[in-house]
N, C-alpha and C positions, 0 to 999 in steps of 0.2 A: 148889718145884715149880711155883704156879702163874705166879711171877717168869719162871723159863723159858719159859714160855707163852707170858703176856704178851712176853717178847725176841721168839720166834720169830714170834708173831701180826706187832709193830712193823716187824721187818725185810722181811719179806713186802710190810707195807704199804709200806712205804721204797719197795723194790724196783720196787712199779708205778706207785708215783707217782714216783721216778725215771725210770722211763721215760716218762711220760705227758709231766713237761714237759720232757725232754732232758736233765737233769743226770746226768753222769758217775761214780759214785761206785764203779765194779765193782773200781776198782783199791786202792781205801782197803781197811783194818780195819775194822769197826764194832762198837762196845763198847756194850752195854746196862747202865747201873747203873741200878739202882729207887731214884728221887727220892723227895718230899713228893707229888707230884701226880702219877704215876705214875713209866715208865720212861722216862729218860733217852738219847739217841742219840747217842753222841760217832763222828764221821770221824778217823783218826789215819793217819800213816805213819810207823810207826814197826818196828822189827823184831819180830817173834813174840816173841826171847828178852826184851825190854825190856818190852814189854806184859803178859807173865808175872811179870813183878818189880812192875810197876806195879798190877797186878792184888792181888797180896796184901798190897800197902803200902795200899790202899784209898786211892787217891790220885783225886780227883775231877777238880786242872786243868789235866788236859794232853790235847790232841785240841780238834775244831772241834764244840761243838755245835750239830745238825742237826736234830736233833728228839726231840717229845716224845709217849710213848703214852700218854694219859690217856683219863678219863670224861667226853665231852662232858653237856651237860646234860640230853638226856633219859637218860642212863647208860649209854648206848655206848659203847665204846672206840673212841676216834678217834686221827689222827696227825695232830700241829698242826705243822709245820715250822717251824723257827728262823730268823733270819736268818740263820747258816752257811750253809745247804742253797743258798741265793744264788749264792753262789761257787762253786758247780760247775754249773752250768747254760751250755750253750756255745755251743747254738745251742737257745732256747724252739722248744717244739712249741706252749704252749699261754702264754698270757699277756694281760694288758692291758696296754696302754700309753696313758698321760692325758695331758692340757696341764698345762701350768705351774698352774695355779690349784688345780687337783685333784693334783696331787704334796702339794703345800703343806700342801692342807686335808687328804690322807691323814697326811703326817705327822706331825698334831698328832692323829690318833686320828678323823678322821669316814670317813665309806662316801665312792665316788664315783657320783655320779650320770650316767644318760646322756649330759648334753650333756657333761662331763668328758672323757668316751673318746675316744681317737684314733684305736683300733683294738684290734682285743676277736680272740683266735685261741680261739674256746672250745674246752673239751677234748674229746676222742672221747667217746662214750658208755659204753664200759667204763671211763672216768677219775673220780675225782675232780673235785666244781667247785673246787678249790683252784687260785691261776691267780699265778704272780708278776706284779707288779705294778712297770712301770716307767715310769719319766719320760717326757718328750720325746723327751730324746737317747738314751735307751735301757738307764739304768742301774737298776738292781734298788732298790724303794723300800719294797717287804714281800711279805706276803704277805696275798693277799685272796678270799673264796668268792665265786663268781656266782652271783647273784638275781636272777630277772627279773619286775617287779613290771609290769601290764597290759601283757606283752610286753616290756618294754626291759629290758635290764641295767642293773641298779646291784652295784656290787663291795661287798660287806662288808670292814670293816678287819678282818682278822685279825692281823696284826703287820704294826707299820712301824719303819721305825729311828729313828723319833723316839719310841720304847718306851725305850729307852736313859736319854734325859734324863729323861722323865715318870718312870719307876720308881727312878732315884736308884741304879744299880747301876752 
């Protein structure tokens, strides 16, 4: 019962931070399994009759995952987005974009600092500061929250794709 909850709460939040920073996702399926650290957000296209077959084989890997509903650390339930959720964003509403130096140093796991930024689109006030996080040229490099420390933005690393090699997955 409260696994359903929790789905229903996750998809919700998907839902506006989908829209918040442009990403496309109304046309996919979206499947909630309950992970080790909460629920689980797989994107799939695949037909109703198969996702019902896949559904009671308890098959965990097949779909893009996108995100995750967990317990941030003051014990809130938060939506951390994966790097799947990337790949359907098509035209940012909301984003940073840094220089070469600050990509690099994102993704080996640090924050970016002001002079890093190229160009900062922060998000409306009903959004999330969750903000993808792209290079120079314009390609998606993670995801990162907006902090603004005596006035200026610095980007927290919340996932980058240099998470891949550090965790050995």
């Amino acid at each position: 019962m409260q696994a359903e909850k929790d789905c229903i709460e996750a998809l919700r939040l998907l839902a506006g931070l989908s829209k918040c920073i442009g990403a496309n996702t109304s046309w996919a399926r979206i499947r909630c399994v309950k992970g080790r650290k909460g629920i689980n957000l797989y994107l799939h296209t695949i037909s109703q009759e198969t996702l019902e077959i896949l559904k009671e084989a308890d098959i965990l890997s097949y779909g893009v995952h996108i995100a995750v509903y967990t317990r941030g650390r003051r014990g809130r339930h938060i939506l951390l987005p994966s790097l799947g959720l990337l790949n359907y964003i098509r035209t940012p509403r909301t984003y940073v974009r840094v220089n070469r130096k600050a990509a690099i140093l994102f993704t080996y796991g640090r924050d970016i600092l002001p002079e890093g930024i190229i160009e900062l689109r922060k998000p409306p006030r009903e959004c999330p500061n969750i903000l993808p996080v792209l290079d120079e040229y314009g390609e998606p490099i993670g995801w990162g929250r907006l902090n603004l420390s005596q006035g200026k933005p610095i980007i927290e690393n919340l996932l980058d794709v240099g998470w891949y090699l550090r965790s050995g997955v």
